[in-house]
C-alpha angles and dihedrals in degrees: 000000000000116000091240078056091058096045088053087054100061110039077062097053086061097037112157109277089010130111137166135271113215104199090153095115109148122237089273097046092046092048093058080048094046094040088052088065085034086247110150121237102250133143088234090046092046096050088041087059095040090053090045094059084034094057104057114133106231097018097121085061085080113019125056099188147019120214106213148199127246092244088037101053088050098049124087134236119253086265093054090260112135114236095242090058098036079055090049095048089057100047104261134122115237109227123183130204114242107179121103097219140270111304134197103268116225122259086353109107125226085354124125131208117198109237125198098107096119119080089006095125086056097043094053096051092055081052100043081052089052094053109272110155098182135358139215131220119187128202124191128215124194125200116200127117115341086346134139093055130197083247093057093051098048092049095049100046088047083051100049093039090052096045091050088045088052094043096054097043087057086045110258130124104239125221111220114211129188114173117195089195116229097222111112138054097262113146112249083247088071096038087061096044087046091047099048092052089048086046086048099043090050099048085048093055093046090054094054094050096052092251101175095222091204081072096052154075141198125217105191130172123249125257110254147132124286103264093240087052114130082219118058117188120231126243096263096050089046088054095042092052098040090053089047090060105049086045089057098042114024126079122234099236096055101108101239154333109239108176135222111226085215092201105319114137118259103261095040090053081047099047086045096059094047091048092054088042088049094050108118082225096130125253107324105214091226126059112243109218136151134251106180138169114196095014093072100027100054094077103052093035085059091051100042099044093176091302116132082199086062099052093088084058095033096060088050093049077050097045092048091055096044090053086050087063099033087058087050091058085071099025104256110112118107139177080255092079106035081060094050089054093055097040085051 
């Protein structure tokens, strides 16, 4: 793909009104979403439930683009149409997920690098072959006592800046993702001070491996308490400090900022990204949009339970929450509508 071709691309992941769908869960995430419907794991029932989200009339109103799996981006919808096609026929980008998963990091205690490095030329180009037109990698940072360390940051950004220069050389936008995990009971005051060093060490090590940040976008996670914190931060600080950082650490000409809901509930990863759209900061040279998981699949995995008589309900439950987002992306979503939807 040209270079002209990636940049396209991502200004379209990020288009106004639009977010990202990450359906990329692997076999043993999706298992804990599928048993918590008791829907069994398997591959008919995952491609059944990935169908089902795929297939939404309208879907491509909201979202610009679908991060998927490596099963998922080979299987084929219920009519024999692959999944990348049935995506493209409805105006949104197919993704896939390159990254092999967070692994235990040597002589650093309770920390995680994310591996996938080896063989990942070879496996964008047979993506790249199947349709893919951009990839995500996710790190994952824990705070916690002495964590994260000096160690943790630097591998993680290395391994972030060498997977978007590969990706890019094979022709796919990367999506950069550094996750400061929620799990713990740290103040929001050290999840922003921990975020901004991770922001800064990433945009560091793209910079030294000639990552073109046009062609690029980062999905971070938000600044808020640890969710065991005695003290949890409103919507409006949350938005405040998490602005602040990405004003401090990324660089305008990066595409986009497309955030992880990182276990929030629907509504409240919602609320969060109005309330950041809605600050009376200025332009912000980057759009702030959503690509969420769970936050946008609870809804619609609740309503389908494995029942091909619930999809119908199921893609609306999928389409509401979609046009949530879609409103907070210009600051125009409220608890008043959430309440309307449900009273219609």
């Amino acid at each position: 793909m040209s270079t002209q071709s990636l940049e396209a691309v991502a200004k379209a992941m990020v288009a106004p009104g639009k977010g990202i769908l990450a359906a990329d869960e692997s076999t043993a995430t999706i298992e804990k979403r599928l048993a918590s419907v008791k829907v069994e794991n398997t591959e008919e029932n995952r491609r059944a439930y990935r169908d089902m989200l795929f297939s939404a009339k309208g879907l491509g109103q909201y979202i610009s683009g679908v991060i998927l799996y490596d099963e998922t981006i080979r299987q084929k919808s219920a009519g024999g149409v692959s999944f990348v096609e049935l995506l493209v026929k409805n105006g949104i980008l197919p993704g896939i997920k390159v990254d092999t998963g967070a692994k235990d990091l040597a002589l650093c205690a309770n920390e995680k690098v994310t591996e996938g490095l080896d063989n990942l030329a070879k496996r964008c180009a047979e993506y790249v072959r199947l349709g893919a037109k951009f990839a995500k990698w996710r790190a994952v940072i824990t705070i916690g006592p002495d964590m994260p360390s000096a160690s943790c940051i630097a591998a993680n950004a290395h391994a972030l800046a060498r997977y978007a220069a590969i990706c890019q050389a094979a022709g796919l936008v990367p999506i950069v993702e550094p996750e400061v995990l929620m799990d713990g009971n740290h103040t929001i005051e050290r999840c922003e001070e921990v975020t901004e060093w991770a922001f800064n060490a990433v945009y560091e090590a793209l910079y030294m491996n000639r990552v073109v940040l046009e062609r690029s976008v980062l999905k971070p996670s938000m600044v808020i308490s640890g969710k065991d914190c005695p003290r949890q931060a409103g919507i409006e600080e949350v938005a405040e400090r998490t602005v602040r950082v990405l004003k401090r650490t990324v660089p305008g000409a990066v595409a986009g900022i497309v955030f992880l809901s990182g276990g929030q509930s629907d509504e409240l990863a919602t609320g969060h990204l109005n309330a950041m759209n809605k600050l009376p900061s200025g332009r912000l040279p980057w759009p702030l949009s959503f690509s969420y998981g769970r936050a946008l699949q609870q809804p619609p995995l609740k309503a389908w339970k494995g029942a091909a008589a619930n999809v119908a309900a199921a893609q609306a439950a999928l389409l509401h929450r979609a046009r949530m987002n879609s409103l907070a992306c210009a600051g125009r979503y409220s608890a008043e509508l959430e309440r309307q939807a449900l009273a219609a």
